[in-house]
MARFITOR-22872 format. One line per 10 residues: number of its first residue (from 0); their letters; for each residue x, y, z of C-alpha. Coordinates in nm, 3 decimals. Layout:
# residues N
NUM) a) X:Y:Z; ... .
This chain:
# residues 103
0) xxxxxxxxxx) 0.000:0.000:0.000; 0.157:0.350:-0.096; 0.045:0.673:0.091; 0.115:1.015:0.049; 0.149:1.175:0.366; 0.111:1.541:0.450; 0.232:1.662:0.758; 0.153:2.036:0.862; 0.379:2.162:1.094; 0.249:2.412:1.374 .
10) xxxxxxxxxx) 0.463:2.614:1.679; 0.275:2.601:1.960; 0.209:2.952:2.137; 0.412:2.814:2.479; 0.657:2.637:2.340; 0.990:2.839:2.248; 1.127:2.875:1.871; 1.454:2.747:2.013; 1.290:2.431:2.161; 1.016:2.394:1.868 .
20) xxxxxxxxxx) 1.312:2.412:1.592; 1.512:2.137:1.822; 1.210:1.943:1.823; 1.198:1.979:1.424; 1.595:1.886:1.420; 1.537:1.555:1.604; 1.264:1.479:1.350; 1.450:1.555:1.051; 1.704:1.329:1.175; 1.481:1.048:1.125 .
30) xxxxxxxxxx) 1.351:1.181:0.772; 1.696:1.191:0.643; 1.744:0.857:0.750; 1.383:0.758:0.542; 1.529:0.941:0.225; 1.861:0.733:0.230; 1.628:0.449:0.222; 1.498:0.559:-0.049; 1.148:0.697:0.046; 1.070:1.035:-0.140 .
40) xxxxxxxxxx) 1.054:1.307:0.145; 1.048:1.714:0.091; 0.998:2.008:0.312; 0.722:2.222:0.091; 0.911:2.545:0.035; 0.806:2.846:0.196; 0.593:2.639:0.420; 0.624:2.417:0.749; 0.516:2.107:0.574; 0.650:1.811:0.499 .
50) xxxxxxxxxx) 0.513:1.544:0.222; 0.615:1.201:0.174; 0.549:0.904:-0.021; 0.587:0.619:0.194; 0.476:0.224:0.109; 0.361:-0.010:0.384; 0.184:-0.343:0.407; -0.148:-0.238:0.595; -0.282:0.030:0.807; -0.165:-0.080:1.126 .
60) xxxxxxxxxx) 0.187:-0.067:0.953; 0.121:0.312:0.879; 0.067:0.411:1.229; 0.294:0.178:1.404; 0.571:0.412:1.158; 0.403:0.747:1.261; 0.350:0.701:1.630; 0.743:0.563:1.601; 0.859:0.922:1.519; 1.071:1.144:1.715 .
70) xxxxxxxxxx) 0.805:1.412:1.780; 0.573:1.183:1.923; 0.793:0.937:2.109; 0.883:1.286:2.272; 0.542:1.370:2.349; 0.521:1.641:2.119; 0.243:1.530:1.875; 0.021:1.833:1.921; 0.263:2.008:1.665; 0.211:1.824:1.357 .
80) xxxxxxxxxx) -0.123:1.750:1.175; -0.073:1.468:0.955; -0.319:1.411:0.663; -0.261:1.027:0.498; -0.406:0.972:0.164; -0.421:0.572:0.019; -0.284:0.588:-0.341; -0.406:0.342:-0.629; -0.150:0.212:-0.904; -0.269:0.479:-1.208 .
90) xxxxxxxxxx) -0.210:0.120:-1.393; -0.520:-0.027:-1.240; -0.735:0.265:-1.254; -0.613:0.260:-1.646; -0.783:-0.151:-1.665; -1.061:0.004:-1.479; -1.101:0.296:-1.721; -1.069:0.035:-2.000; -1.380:-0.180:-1.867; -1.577:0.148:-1.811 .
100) xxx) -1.562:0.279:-2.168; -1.629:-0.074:-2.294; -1.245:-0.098:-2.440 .
């Protein structure tokens, strides 16, 4: 299963830009680590987002790999909002498209 996953990233009013940014350091850490794997990973310019393309084998995999994360192993969850969307191979939609339109 592939998912494109869109985390927003917020500063929360009591927490300090010195300790929100380390908090974003310690995560990066483990993002770099998912792009010398291999996963596709960018920072949205201009932005604090973060969008990745990330495969697992079910559901439970997906969260077990979010929850595993830095930022909320550290209790610091409240500062991301993380939107997952299940992708479909464009190749089966295609043999669906086919069937539809009686190809």
């Amino acid at each position: 299963m592939h998912f494109l996953l869109h985390a927003k990233i917020k500063k929360p009013r009591d927490v300090s830009n010195k300790e929100f940014y380390a908090v974003w350091q310690r995560e990066s850490v483990a993002g770099r680590e998912l792009a010398k794997q291999g996963v596709p990973i960018f920072k949205v310019a201009g932005k604090y987002e973060v969008v990745l393309l990330i495969e697992v084998d079910s559901e439970s995999e997906l969260d077990e790999a979010i929850h595993s994360l830095p930022i909320w192993q550290e209790g610091f969850q409240d500062m991301v909002e993380i939107d997952a969307t299940l992708l479909r191979p464009y190749a089966e939609w295609g043999e669906q498209l086919d069937k539809l339109a009686g190809v």
